[in-house]
N, C-alpha and C positions, 0 to 999 in steps of 0.2 A: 274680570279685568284686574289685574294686578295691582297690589294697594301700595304706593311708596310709604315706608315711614319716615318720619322726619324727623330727627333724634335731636333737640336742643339740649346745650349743654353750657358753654358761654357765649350764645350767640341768641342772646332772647328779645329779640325781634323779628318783624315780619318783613321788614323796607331793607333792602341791602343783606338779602337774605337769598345766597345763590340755593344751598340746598333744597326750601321751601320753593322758589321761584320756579326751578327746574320739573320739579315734584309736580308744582300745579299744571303747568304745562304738558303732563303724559296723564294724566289720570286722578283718580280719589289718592288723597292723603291724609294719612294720620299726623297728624303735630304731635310727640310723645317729648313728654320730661320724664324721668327717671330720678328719683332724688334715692339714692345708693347708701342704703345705711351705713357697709365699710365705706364709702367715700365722705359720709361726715364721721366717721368714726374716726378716721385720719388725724396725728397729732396738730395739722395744719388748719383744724378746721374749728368754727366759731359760730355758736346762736346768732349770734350778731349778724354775722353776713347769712346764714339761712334765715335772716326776718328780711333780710333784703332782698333776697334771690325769689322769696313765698312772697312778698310786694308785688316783685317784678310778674312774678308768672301771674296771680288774678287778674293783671292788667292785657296780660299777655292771652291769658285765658278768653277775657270778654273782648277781643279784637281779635282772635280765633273765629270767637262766638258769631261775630257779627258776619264774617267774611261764610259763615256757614258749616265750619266745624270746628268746635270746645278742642282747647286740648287736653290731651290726654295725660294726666299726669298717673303715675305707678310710685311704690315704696317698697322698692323689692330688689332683689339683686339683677345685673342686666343678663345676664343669661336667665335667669329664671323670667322677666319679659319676656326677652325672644324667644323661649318656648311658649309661651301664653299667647306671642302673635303669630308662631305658629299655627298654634291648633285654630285660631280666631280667623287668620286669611289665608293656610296654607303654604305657595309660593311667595314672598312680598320682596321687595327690594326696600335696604337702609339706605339711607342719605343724611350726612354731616359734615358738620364742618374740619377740617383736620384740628388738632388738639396739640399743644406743646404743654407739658403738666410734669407732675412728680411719675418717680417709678412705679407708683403702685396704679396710676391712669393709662401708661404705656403697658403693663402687663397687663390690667384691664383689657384695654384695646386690642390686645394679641388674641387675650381668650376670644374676646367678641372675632375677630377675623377669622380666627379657627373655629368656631361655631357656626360662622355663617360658609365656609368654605364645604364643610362637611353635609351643611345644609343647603345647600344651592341656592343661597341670599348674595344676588348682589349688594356691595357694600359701595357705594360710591363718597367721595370726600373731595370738598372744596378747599381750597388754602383762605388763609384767612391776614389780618394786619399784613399782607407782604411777605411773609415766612414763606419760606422753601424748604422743602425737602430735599437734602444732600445740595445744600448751598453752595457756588463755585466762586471767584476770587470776588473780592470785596467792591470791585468795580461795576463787574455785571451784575450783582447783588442790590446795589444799590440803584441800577438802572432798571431792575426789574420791578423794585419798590416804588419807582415812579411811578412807570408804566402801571401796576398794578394798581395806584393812590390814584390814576388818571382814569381807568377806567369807567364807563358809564354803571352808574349803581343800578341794582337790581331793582324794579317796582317791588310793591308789594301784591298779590296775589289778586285779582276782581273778586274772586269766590273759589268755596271749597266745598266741596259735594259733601254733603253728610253722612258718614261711614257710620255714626252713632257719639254716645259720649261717653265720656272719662269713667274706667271701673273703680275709679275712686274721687267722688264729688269734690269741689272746690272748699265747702264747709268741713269735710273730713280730712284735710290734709293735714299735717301734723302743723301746731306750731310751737313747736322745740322739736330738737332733731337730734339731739344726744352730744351735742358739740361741748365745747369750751362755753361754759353759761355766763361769763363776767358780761354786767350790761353794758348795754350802749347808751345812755341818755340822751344824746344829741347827736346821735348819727344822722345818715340821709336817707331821705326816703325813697325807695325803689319803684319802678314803672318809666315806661317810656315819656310818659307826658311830664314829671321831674324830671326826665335828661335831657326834654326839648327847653324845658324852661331856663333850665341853668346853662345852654348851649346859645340860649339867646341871650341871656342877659350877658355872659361874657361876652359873646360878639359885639354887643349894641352897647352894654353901657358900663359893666364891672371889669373890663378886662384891659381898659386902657391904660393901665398903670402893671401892668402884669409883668413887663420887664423889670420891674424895681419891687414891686407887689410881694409878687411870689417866694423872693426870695428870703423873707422876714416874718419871723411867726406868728406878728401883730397883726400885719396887717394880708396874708396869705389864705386864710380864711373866707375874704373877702374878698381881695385880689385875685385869688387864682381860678383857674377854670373850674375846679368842684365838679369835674368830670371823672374823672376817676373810677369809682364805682362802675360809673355805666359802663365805660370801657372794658373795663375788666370783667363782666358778666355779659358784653354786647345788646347791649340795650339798646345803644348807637353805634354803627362801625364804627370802627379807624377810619374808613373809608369817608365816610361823610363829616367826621371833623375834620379831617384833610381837606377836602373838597371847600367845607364851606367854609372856612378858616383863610382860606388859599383868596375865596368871592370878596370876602370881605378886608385881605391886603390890597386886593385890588382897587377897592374903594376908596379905602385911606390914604394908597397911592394918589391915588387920581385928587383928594383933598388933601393932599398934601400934610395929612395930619403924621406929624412926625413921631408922636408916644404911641399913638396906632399904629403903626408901621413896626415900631421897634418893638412892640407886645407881639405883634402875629406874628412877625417871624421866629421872635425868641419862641412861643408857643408851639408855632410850626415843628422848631427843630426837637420839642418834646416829645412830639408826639412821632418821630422819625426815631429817636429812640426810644420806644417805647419797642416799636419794631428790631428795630437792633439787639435788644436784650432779650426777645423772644428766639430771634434767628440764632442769639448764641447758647440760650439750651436748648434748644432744636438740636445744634449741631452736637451738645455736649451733654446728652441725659444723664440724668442723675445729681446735678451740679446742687440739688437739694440737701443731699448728702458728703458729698467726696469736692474736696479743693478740686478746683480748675487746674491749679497749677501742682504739678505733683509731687514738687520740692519744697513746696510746705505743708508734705505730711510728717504727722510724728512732730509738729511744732506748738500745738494747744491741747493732743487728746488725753493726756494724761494728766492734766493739770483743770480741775474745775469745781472752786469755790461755792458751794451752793450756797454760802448767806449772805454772799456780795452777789449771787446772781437772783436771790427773792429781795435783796434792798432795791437793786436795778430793776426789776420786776413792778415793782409799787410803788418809784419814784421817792425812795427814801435814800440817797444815796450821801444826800448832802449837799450836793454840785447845784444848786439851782435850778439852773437851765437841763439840765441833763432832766431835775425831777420832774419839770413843768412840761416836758416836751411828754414824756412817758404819761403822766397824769390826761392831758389832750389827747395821747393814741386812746386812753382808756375811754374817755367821755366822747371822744366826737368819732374814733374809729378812722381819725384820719388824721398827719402831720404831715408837714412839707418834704421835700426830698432834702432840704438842709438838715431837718432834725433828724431824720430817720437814720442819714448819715453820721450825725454827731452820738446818736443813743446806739449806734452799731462800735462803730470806732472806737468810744469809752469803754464797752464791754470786750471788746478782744483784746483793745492794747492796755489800757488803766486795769484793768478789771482781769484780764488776761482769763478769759471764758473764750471757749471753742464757742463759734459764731454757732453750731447749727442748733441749737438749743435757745438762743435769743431770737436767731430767727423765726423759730415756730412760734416764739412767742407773740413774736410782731405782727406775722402772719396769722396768731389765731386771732388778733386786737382790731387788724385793718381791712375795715368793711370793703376795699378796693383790691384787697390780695387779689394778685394773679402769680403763681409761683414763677412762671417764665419774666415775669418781671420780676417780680422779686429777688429769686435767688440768685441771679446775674448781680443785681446790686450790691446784694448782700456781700459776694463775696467782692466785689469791688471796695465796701466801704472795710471789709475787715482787712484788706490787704493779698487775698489768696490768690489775684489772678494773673498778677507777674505784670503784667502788662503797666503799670501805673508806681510810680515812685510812692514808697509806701509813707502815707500821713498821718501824726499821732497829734491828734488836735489837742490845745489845750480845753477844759471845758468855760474856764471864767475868760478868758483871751474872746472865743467864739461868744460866750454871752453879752459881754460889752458891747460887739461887733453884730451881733443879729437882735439884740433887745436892747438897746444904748438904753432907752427911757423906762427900762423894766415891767413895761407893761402888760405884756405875756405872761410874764413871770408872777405877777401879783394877780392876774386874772386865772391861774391854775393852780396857786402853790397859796391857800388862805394863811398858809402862817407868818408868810412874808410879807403882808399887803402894807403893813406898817412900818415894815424895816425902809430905812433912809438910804437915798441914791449911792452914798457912800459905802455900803455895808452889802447893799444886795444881790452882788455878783460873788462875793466873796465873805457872808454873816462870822463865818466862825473868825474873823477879827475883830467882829463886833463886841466892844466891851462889855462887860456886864450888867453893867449901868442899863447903857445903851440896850441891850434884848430886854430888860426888865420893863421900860421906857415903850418899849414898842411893841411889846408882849409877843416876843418871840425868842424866850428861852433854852437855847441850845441844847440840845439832847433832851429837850423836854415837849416843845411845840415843832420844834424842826429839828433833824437830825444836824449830829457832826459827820466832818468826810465821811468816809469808810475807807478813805487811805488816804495817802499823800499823794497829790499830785505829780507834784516833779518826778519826786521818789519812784512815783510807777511808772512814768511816759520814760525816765532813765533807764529801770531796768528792762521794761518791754523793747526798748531801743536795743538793747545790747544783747536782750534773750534773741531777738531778730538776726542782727547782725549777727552773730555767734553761729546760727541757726543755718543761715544764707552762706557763709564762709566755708560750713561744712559740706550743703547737702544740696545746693545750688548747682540745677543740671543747666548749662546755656543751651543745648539745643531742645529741653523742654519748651525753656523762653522762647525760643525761634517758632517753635512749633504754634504755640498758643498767639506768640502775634499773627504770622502767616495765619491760621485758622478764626482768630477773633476780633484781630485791630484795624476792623472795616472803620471805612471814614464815619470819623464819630459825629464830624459836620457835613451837615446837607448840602451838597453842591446849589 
């Protein structure tokens, strides 16, 4: 009888799980991970998130176990599995989820297609968050992401006939994997039963403030969904936070609770683009590497400061807020989409660094990397994708405005905890008196700028404009809205 294999990759569950579901229903499956040494060898890749993704899968493992087959996990290249399941079942048919990732996952995937063509492996692939392949105008795009978010979820499996177990035990799985080793102290813990928890407390009781919450780094932490991760590894679909997210507007409807209302929807529309930014490097591979927009190349690659991009790096930059937000990616492996935005936009425009070099950085730091999320952003917060009037934040302007009471600020940056309301968005006015007073003396316990403000949001403004005057195609712009500036709000 022909063995399906069931390839997990970020889809690490069994509920809402069309490939497994389909698999169980024709015959014996194998449940296989593949952990890819070139795939953590990748400049994008981090300890931190392979302790999350080895969480997830023991968990994933012993709910395998129970349903009647372990999975199977391998540490090897994936061609060299598929031949191992070769000789192991002979004929077998693949089954996954489709994938939107960096180029080296898409050449990946080619090889595996051409390996299995040659070998008479069907490969079947389910779409996944609402992504399409060769997505058509932004209307039916978005009608299909309904329908798809409408869809009845997939059970999870009754049983699974025992094919045998993993040729490499759950105790022997590596734990380090050759990635980026900076720790994570206070990351999140990975497994399904951490995505159910935190999927309920924000529905029931943390999430009612999430439209005000989220947006502020004090209190976002605690405010926001802390879904993330799972998403991004498919712990939980998109699907079923849609779904139950959607049950529970309904509720607060019906009680009329107005801060519940105005959280799930705001929520709702996150998690709609979430899907949007996957659909736009789907359509635009590579966008890891290469500006979206092709009139700002030849605008940062020539120019990159490597000791304003190691102060940026380890939150020594001077800017408070800028350092505190960086120090957080580092400890918790996770900041809000305000900061990430604000520590992107300081590095290309203040800092004038080619984004994709901070990006890997951010992406080796955040336990919840998903590059198709990501690098849509990325290039969003640096400016590259034509599509959005381009914004040069100030950093102490934004800090006022996102931490008025500095309390972020002194819960991530210990040399500031004593600096006074007056000083602490802005220290180096701080008299000298005053740092000695609070024991936070300048270029000794906290850094000074590493530039001027003004000075650089001027010349990045004018490096821009100069830039744009010259080399500014309009029918690129045309091209890349028609292509990318699907409705950013949910109908």
């Amino acid at each position: 009888m022909t063995v399906r294999v069931v390839w997990f990759k970020r889809d690490l569950r069994v509920t809402d799980h069309g490939p497994l579901y389909h698999a169980a229903r024709q015959g014996p499956v194998a449940p296989l991970y593949v952990a890819e040494p070139e795939y953590w060898a990748q400049p994008d890749a981090g300890e931190r998130r392979w302790g999350f993704v080895r969480e997830t899968l023991q968990e994933l493992d012993q709910t395998l176990s129970k349903l009647g087959q372990p999975l199977w996990f391998m540490h090897d290249s994936m061609i060299n599995v598929l031949e191992y399941l070769k000789d192991r079942f002979g004929v077998f048919e693949l089954y996954s989820h489709q994938e939107t990732g960096v180029q080296w996952c898409n050449r990946r995937n080619q090889i595996v297609r051409e390996w299995c063509r040659r070998n008479g492996v069907l490969w079947r692939e389910w779409p996944v968050c609402g992504v399409l392949r060769r997505a058509t105008a932004a209307e039916r795009w978005q009608a299909a992401w309904k329908d798809f978010m409408a869809q009845t979820r997939y059970p999870s499996p009754k049983s699974l006939p025992m094919l045998g177990t993993s040729p490499l035990k759950p105790e022997a799985w590596p734990e380090t994997i050759g990635a980026d080793p900076t720790p994570c102290v206070l990351r999140q813990a990975g497994g399904r039963a951490a995505a159910a928890q935190e999927l309920k407390s924000f529905l029931q009781t943390r999430g009612i403030n999430y439209f005000r919450d989220t947006h502020y780094p004090a209190t976002s932490f605690e405010g926001g969904s802390r879904l993330s991760p799972y998403l991004s590894h498919g712990v939980i679909s998109l699907r079923e936070a849609v779904q139950q997210s959607r049950r529970a507007l309904q509720i607060y409807h019906t009680h009329r609770s107005a801060d519940w209302v105005k959280s799930m929807t705001e929520f709702l529309s996150r998690l709609y683009l979430r899907s949007h930014y996957m659909q736009q490097m789907e359509d635009e591979p590579g966008m890891e590497s290469i500006n979206l927009h092709k009139s700002f190349n030849g605008l940062r690659e020539h120019q990159f400061d490597e000791a304003k991009f190691e102060a940026w790096k380890n939150g020594e930059t001077g800017f408070p807020l800028i350092d505190a937000a960086m120090k957080a990616l580092i400890n918790y492996g996770w900041i809000n989409y305000q900061l990430r935005g604000l520590l992107m936009s300081f590095a290309a425009n203040q800092l004038w660094l080619h984004w994709r070099e901070p990006a890997l950085h951010m992406a080796r730091l955040s336990t919840d990397y998903d590059p198709a999320v990501h690098f849509p952003l990325t290039q969003q917060f640096a400016g590259t994708t034509g599509m959005f009037e381009q914004k040069i934040y100030n950093p102490v302007t934004e800090s006022h405005r996102l931490d008025p009471a500095g309390k972020f600020i002194r819960a991530e940056c210990s040399a500031l905890r004593e600096v006074s309301d007056a000083y602490l968005h802005a220290p180096w006015k701080m008299p000298h008196a005053e740092q000695i007073m609070s024991g936070c003396v300048l270029g000794q316990d906290y850094p000074m700028p590493i530039i001027n403000n003004e000075d650089a949001s001027l010349i990045a403004g004018q490096r821009l404009k100069a830039h744009l005057e010259e080399r500014l195609d309009p029918m690129e712009t045309a091209r890349v809205r028609a292509a990318h500036l699907r409705s950013i709000k949910l109908d």
